[in-house]
N, C-alpha and C positions, 0 to 999 in steps of 0.2 A: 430514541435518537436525541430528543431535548438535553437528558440527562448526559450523555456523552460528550455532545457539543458542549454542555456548561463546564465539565472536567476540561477538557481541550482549551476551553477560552482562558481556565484559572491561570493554567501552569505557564500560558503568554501572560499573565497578567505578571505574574511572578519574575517575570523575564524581563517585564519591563519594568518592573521594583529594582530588580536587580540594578535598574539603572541606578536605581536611587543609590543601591547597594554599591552598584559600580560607584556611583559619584563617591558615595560616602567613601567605599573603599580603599577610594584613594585617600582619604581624608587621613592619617595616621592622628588626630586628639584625641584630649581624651579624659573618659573619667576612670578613675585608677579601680581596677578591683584585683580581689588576690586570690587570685586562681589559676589552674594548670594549664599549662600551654595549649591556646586553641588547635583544634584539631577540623579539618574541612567536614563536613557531617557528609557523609555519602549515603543516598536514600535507597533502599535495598525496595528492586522492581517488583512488585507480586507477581507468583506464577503464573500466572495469567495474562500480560503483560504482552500487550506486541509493541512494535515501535507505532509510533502516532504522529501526526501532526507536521505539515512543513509548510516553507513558502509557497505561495500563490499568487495570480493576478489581481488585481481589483476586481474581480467576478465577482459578483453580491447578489446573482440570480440563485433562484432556490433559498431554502429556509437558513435564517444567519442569526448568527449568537451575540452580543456585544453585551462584555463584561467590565465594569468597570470600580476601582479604588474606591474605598472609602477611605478619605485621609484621616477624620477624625477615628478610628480604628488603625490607622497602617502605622506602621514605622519603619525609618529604611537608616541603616547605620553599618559604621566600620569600627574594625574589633583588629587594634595592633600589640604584640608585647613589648615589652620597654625594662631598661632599667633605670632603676631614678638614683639619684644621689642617696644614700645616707640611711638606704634598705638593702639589704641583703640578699632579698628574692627579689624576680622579677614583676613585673604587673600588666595589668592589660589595658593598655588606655581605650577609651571606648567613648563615640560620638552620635550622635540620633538626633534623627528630624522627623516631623510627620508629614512634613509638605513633598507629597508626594502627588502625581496624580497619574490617572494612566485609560486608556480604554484598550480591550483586545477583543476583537472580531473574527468567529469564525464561522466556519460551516458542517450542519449535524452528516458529514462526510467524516469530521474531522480537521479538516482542514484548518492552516490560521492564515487569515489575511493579513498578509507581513506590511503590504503596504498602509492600512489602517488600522495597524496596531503597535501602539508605541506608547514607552513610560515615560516621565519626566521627574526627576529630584531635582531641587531647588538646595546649592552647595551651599549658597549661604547662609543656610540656616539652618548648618551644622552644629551643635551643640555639645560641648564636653564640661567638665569639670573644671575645666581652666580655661578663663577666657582669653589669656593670654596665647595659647596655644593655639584658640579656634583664630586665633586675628591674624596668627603669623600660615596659619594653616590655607588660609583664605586668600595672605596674599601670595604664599609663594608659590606651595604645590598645585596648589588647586588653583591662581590664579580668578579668582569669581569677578571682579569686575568687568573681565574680557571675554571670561566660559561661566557662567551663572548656575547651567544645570548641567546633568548630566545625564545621559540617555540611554533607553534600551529598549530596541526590536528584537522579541520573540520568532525566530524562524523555525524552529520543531521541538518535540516533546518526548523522546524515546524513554519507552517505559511506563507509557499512561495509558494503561489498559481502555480497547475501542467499548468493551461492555461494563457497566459501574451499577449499583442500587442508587435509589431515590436518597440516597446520606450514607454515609461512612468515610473510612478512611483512605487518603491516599498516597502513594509515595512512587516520583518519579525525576527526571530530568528536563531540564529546562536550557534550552538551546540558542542561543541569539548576538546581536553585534550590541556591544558597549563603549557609548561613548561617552569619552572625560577629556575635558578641554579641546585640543582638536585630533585624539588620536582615538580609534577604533578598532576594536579586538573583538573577538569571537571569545567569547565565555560561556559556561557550563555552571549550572544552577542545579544543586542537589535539593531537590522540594519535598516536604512531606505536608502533610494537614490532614482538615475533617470538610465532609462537605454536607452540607444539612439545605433540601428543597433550593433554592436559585442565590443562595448562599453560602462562598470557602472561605473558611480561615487558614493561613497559609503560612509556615517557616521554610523561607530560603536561602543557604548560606555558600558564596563563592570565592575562592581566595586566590591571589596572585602577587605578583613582585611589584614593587612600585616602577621600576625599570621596563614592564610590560607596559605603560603606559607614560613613560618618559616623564616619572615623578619622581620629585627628590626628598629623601627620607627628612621629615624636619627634625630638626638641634635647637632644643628651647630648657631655656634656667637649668633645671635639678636634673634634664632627661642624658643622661651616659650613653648612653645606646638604643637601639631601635634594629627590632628581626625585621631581615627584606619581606614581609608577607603582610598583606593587606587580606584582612577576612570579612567580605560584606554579609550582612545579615540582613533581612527582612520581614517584617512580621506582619502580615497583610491579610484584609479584608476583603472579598471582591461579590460584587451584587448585579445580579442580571438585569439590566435596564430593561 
């Protein structure tokens, strides 16, 4: 039961990375690489698989899980394509931060307690390639002086199998509200990783429109264009207190 409940707590933990993801998401900077157009990674459920995990009360009687970030381990960032002036292909701008931080709490039912479990990115310590891009990034779409983080509650996990071994692999979905600046959307987190004794390592990637989130695509020096798709990634640690 221990071990199920730890699976159950990741994949909110991953939900509320997402936040970061979400934050970052929005974040369209970047640092340039050249490579194929991103593609959302969709995590294929193992046979085994039932659906798992939803909101709940604050009930915390019976035996409870709380999992939480390790930031020096995590990363939470946005992955946009672009064309730049004076290249021929296009490129990927790309921005990351570690300051993330998050705890998710559930119960060896399955369950996640949605109301004390939640993530937090810190927007302004977005990072890209161009610091010009991250200052213009900061003040307009994202606003950080007014909305600083950005956040994400985990409300269920479809596809995370109820029986798991003491370590291996896992691949499921990750369900919750995200928010950036003052808007909030329901997003979908395609997760994969490894889980080894009260510790996951954890890849989460989710993409949307900047328009989903009443963001406007930023226009800075050499940048020609920018695809409407915001793809947040996370790369996350999470350790059972």
């Amino acid at each position: 039961m221990r071990n199920r409940l730890i699976y159950t707590l990741i994949f909110g933990m991953l939900s509320a990375l997402a936040l970061v993801a979400a934050a970052c998401s929005a974040v369209p900077s970047a640092s340039v690489q050249n490579t194929a157009a991103p593609t959302a990674v969709s995590a294929s459920a193992p046979a085994t698989a039932t659906p798992a995990s939803s909101a709940a009360p604050a009930d915390i009687s019976g035996n409870t899980v709380r999992l939480v970030i390790v930031p020096s381990q995590s990363t939470a960032g946005y992955r946009v394509r672009e064309q730049l002036a004076g290249l021929s292909f296009p490129t990927d701008a790309v921005g990351t931060t570690n300051a993330i931080t998050g705890t998710i709490v559930g119960k060896t039912d399955g369950t996640i307690l949605s109301d004390q479990s939640k993530f937090q990115v810190d927007l302004r310590t977005l990072k890209s390639d161009q610091s010009m891009r991250d200052n213009f990034i900061q003040r307009n779409p994202l606003q950080t002086d007014q909305y600083p983080y950005a956040t994400f509650v985990p409300t269920s996990a479809p596809g995370l199998p109820l029986t798991l071994p003491a370590s291996g692999q896992v691949a499921f979905k990750l369900i919750g509200n995200l928010t950036i600046r003052d808007v909030t959307k329901p997003v979908t987190w395609d997760v994969t990783g490894t889980v080894k004794g009260n510790t996951a390592t954890l890849q989460a990637t989710t993409t949307f429109k900047f328009e989903d989130f009443d963001l406007t695509p930023p226009h800075v020096g050499r940048v020609l264009n920018i695809v409407d798709s915001i793809r947040l990634e996370l790369n996350v640690t999470l350790q059972r207190e």
